[in-house]
N, C-alpha and C positions, 0 to 999 in steps of 0.2 A: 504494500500500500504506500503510496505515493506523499512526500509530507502536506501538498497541496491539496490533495483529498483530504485528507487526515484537520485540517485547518478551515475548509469550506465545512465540513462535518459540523467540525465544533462552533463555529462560524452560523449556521445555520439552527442549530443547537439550543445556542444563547439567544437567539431572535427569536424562536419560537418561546421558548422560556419568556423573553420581556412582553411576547404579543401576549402569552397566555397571564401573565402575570398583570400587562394594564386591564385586560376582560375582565379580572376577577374582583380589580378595585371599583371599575364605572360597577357592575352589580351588587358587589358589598356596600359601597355607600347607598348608591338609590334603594337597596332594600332596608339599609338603617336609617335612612332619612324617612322613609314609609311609616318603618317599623318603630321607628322613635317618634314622630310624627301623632302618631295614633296612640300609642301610649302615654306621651306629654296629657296629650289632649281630653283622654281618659282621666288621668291624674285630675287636671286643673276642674273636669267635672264633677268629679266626684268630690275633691274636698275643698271646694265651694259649697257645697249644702250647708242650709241654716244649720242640722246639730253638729255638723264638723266646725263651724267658722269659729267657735269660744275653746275648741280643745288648739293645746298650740301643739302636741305631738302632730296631728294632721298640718298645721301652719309650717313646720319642717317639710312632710311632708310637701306640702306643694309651693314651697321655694326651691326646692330640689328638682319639681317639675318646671319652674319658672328659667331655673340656672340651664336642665336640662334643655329648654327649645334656644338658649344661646349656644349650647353645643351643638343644637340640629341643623341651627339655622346659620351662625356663624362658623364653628369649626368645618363641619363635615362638606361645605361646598367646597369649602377654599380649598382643601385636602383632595376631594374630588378632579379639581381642573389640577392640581399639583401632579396626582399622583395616577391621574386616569388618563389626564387629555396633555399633558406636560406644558401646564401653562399655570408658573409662577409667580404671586402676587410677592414672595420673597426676597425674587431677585432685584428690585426694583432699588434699593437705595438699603444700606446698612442699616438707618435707623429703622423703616419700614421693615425688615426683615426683624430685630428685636421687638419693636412694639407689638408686632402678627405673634409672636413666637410667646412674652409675656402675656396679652389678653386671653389666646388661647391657651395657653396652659392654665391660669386663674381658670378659666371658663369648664374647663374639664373635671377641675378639682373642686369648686364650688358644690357641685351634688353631693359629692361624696365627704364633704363634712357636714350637711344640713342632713344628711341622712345616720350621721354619728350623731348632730345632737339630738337627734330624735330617736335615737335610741338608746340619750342619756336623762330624756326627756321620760321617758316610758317607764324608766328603772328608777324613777326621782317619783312619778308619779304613783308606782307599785308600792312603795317603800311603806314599812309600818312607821314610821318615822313622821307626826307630825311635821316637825321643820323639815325635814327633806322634801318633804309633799306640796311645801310654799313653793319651793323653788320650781315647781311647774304652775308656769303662769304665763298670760300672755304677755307682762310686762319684762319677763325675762327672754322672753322671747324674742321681742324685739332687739333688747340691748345683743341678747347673741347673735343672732341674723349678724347684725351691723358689725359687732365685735369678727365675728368669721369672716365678715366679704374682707374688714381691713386686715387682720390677719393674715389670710391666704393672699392677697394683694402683696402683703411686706416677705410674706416666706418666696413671693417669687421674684421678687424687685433684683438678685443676684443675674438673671435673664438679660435684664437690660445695662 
């Protein structure tokens, strides 16, 4: 076998590999952009009902669906034309590349702490503990929300 066979092979190889691999990202994002889509949308349904709006475990809840449609809506396009159709919002200037790189990352991680304090919320409001049972409230709810967006903001700020 000849080394120019042997090269066109591998050659061929690897293209088939990036064609199969851009296919698999245009269909994993539009079906997590569906499939997130529909789930957000379910969330913000549901725990908008009058007896959910006074529990703040549900108020976790659906800031986590709130946080999630900035990832459906902001991350997963931008990733889509990056990584499906090779068309970079990144490449455009350094700072644009950290500012895209900061928001989304916040944006990712936002759910996944409103979904911890809701299930420090839950364990606060189970508790046999008088005083522990205050601290599920809506008034702390708020202060956390706020506390967490600026939190997760400052653990990412190393990005920029």
């Amino acid at each position: 076998m000849s080394s120019s066979n042997t090269t066109n092979d591998l050659a061929s190889a690897v293209s088939n590999v990036t064609q199969k691999t851009i296919m698999f990202t245009r269909y994993w994002c539009m079906t997590m952009f569906i499939l997130g889509l529909i789930g957000h949308s379910l969330n913000v349904c549901i725990f908008t009902r009058p007896a959910l709006r006074l529990n703040p475990c549900a108020r976790y809840f659906m800031a986590s669906a709130i946080a999630g449609y900035g990832v459906i809506f902001g991350v997963l396009p931008v990733r889509l034309l990056q990584f499906g159709y090779s068309r970079s919002l990144f490449l455009s200037s350094v700072t644009m590349c950290k500012m895209l790189t900061f928001l989304f990352s916040w944006a990712r991680i936002l759910p996944c702490w409103f979904i911890g304090l809701a299930s420090i919320d839950r364990f606060l409001c189970s508790s046999p503990s008088m005083r522990l049972r205050g601290w599920s409230s809506i008034r702390v709810f708020k202060y956390l929300i706020t506390l967490a967006i600026l939190f997760t903001g400052l653990t990412q700020m190393p990005i920029l």
